[in-house]
C-alpha positions in Angstrom: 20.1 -53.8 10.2 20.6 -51.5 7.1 17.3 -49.6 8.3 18.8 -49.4 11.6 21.8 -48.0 10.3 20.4 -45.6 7.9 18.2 -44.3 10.3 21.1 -44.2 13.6 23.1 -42.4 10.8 20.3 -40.3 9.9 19.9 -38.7 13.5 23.7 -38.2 14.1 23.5 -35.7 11.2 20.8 -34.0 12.6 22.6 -33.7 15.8 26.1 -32.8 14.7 24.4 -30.2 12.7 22.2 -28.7 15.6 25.2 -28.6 17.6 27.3 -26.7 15.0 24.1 -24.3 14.3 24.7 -23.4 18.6 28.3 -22.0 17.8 29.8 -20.1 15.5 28.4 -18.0 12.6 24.6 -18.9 12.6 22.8 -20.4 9.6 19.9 -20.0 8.0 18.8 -23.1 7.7 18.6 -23.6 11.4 18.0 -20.1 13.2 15.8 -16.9 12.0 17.3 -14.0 10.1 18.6 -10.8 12.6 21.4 -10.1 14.9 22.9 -13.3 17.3 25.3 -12.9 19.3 27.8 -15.6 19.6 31.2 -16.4 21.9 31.8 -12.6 22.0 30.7 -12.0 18.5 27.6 -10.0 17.0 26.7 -11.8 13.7 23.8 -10.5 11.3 21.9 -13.3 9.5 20.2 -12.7 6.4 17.2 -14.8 5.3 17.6 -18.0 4.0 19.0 -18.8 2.3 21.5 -16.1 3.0 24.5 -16.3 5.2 25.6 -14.7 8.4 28.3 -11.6 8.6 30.0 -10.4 11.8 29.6 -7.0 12.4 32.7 -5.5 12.5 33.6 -3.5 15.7 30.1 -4.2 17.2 30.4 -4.6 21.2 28.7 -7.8 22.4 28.2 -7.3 25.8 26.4 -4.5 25.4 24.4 -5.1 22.2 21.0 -5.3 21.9 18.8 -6.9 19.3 15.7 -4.3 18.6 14.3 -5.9 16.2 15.6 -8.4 12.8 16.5 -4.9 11.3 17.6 -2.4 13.8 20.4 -3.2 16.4 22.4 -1.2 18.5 25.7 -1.5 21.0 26.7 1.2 23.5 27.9 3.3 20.6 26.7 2.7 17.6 23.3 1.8 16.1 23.0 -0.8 13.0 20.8 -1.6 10.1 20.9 -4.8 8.9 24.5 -5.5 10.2 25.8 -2.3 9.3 26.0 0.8 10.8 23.7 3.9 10.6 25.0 6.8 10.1 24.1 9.9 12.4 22.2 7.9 14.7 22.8 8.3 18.5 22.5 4.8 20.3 22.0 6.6 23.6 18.7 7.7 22.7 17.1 5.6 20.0 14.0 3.4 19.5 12.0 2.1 17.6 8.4 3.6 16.3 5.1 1.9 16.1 5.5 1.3 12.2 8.6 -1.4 10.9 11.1 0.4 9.5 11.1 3.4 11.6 12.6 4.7 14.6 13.6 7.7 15.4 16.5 9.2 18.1 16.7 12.9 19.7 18.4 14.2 16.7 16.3 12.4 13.6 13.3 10.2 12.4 15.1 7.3 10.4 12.5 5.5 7.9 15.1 2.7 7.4 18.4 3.6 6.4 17.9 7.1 5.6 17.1 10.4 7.8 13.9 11.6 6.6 13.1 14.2 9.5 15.1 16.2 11.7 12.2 17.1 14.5 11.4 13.8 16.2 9.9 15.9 18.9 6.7 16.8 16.7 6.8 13.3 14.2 3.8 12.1 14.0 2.7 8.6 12.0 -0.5 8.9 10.2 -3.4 6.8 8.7 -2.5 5.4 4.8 1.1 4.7 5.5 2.3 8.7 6.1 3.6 10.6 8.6 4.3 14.4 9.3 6.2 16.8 11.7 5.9 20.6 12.0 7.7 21.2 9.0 6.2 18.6 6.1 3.6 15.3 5.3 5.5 12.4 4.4 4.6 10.2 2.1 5.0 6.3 2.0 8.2 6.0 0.7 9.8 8.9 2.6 9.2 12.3 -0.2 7.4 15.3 0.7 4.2 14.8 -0.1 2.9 18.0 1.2 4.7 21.0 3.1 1.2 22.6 5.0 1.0 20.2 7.4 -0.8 22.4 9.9 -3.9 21.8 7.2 -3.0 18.4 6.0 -5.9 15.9 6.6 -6.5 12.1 5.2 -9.7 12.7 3.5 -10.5 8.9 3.1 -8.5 5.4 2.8 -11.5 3.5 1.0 -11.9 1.1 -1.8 -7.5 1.5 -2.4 -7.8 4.8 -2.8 -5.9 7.4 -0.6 -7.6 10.7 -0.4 -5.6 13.7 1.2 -5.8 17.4 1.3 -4.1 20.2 2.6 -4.8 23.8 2.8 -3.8 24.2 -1.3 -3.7 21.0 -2.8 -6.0 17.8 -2.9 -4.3 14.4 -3.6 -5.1 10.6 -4.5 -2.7 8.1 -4.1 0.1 10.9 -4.0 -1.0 12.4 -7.4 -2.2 16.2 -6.9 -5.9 16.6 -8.4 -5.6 19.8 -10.9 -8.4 22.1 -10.0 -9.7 20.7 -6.8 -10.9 22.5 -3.9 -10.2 21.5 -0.8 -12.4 23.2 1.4 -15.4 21.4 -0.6 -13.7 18.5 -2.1 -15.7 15.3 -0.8 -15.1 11.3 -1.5 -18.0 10.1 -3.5 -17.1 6.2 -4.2 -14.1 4.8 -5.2 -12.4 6.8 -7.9 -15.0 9.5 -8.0 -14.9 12.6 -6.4 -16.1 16.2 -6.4 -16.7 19.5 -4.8 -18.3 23.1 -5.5 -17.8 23.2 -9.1 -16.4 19.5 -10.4 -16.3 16.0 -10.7 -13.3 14.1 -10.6 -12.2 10.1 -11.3 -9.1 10.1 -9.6 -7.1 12.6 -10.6 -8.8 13.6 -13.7 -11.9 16.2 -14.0 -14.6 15.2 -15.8 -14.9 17.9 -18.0 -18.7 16.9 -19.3 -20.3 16.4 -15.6 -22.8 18.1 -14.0 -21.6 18.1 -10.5 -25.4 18.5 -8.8 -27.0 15.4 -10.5 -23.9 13.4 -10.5 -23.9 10.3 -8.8 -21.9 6.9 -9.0 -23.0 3.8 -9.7 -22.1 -0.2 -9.2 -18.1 -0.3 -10.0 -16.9 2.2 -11.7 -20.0 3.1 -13.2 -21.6 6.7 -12.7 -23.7 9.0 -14.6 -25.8 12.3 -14.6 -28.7 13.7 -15.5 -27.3 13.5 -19.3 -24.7 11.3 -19.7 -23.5 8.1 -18.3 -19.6 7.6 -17.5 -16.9 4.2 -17.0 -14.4 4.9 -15.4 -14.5 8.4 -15.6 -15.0 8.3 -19.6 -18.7 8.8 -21.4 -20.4 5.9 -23.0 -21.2 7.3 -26.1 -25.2 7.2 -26.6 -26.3 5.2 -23.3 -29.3 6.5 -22.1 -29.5 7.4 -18.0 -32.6 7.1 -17.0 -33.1 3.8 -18.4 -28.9 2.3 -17.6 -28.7 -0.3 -15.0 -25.0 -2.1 -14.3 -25.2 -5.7 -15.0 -22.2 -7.1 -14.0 -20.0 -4.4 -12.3 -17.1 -7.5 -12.3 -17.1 -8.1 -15.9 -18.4 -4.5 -16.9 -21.7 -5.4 -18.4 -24.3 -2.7 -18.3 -27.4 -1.8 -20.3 -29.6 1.0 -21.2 -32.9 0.0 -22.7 -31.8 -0.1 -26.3 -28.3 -1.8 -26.5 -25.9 -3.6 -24.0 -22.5 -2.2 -23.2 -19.0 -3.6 -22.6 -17.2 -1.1 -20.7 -17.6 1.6 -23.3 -18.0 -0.7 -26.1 -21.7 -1.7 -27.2 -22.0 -5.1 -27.3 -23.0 -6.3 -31.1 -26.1 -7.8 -31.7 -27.3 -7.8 -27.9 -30.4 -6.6 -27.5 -31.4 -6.3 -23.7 -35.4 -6.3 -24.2 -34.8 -10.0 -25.6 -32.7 -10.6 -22.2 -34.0 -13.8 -19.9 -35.8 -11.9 -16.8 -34.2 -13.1 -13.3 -31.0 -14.9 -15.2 -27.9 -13.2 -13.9 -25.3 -11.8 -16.5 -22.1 -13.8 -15.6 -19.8 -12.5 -18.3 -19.3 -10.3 -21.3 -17.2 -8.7 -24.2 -17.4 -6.9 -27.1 -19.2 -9.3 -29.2 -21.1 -11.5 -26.4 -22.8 -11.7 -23.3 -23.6 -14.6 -20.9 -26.2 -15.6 -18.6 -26.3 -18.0 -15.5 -28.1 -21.0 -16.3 
């Protein structure tokens, strides 16, 4: 009988607390964050566990939910329960990227205004956007104001190439010297055109751009000198460096091992075991699969 009891007493919970969850504010336990609209009320929910609001002077017959963010009545247009300034609900919508939308005045990336010509916005590869006037970047800044020559040079391996008619950029950070009309993606980090070779935003002062080439990771070298991460390992020997573990930064030349830039003490790759694979390495050490 206890069971019975516990259990009867169990579901009437449940079931007084759906009920409730129909009417009234809506609650986060029960329902998914956004707009409801509820006995002639518009309500935002935030996520749980965050309560619901009632938008003030919000019309609920004619609001619509666009999407958990953006909402709009016959007058007014809303962002996260409250209201947007300087948009017009007449004429809004919502862009094919979350937090945008845009109306016939403005572009709107979330709450604030970043463009005032909808007519020519365009969204664009690695998160930006432009109009006829300026690039956008990620966040919403200028990130370049040639747009008519802006072009996404490459999106691999996390790194976001761009260039315009003056300026070449990674990841938003303008490369000093670059030229764009010869400035190519090479792998990864590294980079060149006509004259130099880049790691991200740096120029690698000591490369020779024609016999530059990378290697595994962030390994690369020319005919003289061989580079990490954009840096020269001090001594290592070209022709003769192979990357051993490009996870772990384990390399070798035929005299001495390396850790990143550091050569590894006492390791001495002619006494290496043939066909073993290097698993790990460090400063002092270096391992091999068993």
């Amino acid at each position: 009988m206890q069971r019975k009891s516990t259990g009867t007493l169990c579901l009437l919970a449940v079931a007084i607390l759906l009920a409730c969850s129909r009417n009234g504010p809506p609650n986060s336990l029960f329902t998914s964050s956004g707009y409801h609209v509820r006995d002639a009320t518009v309500y935002y929910l935030n996520a749980f566990p965050g309560k619901a609001f009632e938008i003030d002077g919000a019309d609920a017959e004619t609001f619509e939910a666009l999407d958990s963010t953006y909402g709009r009545d016959q007058s007014r247009v809303f962002i996260n329960g409250l209201p947007l300034p300087d948009a017009d609900a007449a004429t809004f919508e919502l862009l094919d990227r979350p937090g945008f939308a845009k109306d016939r005045d403005h572009v709107f990336q979330r709450d604030h205004a970043i463009s005032d010509d909808p007519a020519h916005f365009e969204l664009l590869d690695g998160e930006l956007a432009k109009d006829s006037h300026v690039v956008y970047w990620s966040d919403g800044s200028v990130l370049s104001e040639d747009p008519a020559h802006f072009a996404v040079v490459s999106t691999a391996d996390h790194y976001l190439y761009t260039k315009d008619g003056r300026t070449v950029h990674v990841n938003g950070n303008p490369v000093p010297g670059a030229d764009p009309s010869t400035f190519q993606v090479l792998q990864g980090a590294y980079a060149r055109d006509s004259r130099h070779v880049f790691y991200f935003d740096q120029p690698i002062v000591e490369a020779d751009p024609p016999s530059f080439a990378p290697l595994d990771g962030p390994y690369a070298s020319d005919s003289a000198r061989v580079y990490w991460m954009g840096r020269t390992i001090e001594g290592a020997d070209p022709r003769t460096f192979s990357v051993l573990n490009a996870n772990f930064e384990c390399s070798r030349d035929f005299q001495r091992a390396y850790y990143r830039q550091t050569v590894i003490a006492n390791a001495d790759p002619r006494t290496f075991p043939p066909e073993k694979a290097v698993t790990n390495c460090s400063e002092t050490s270096i391992s091999f699969a068993e």
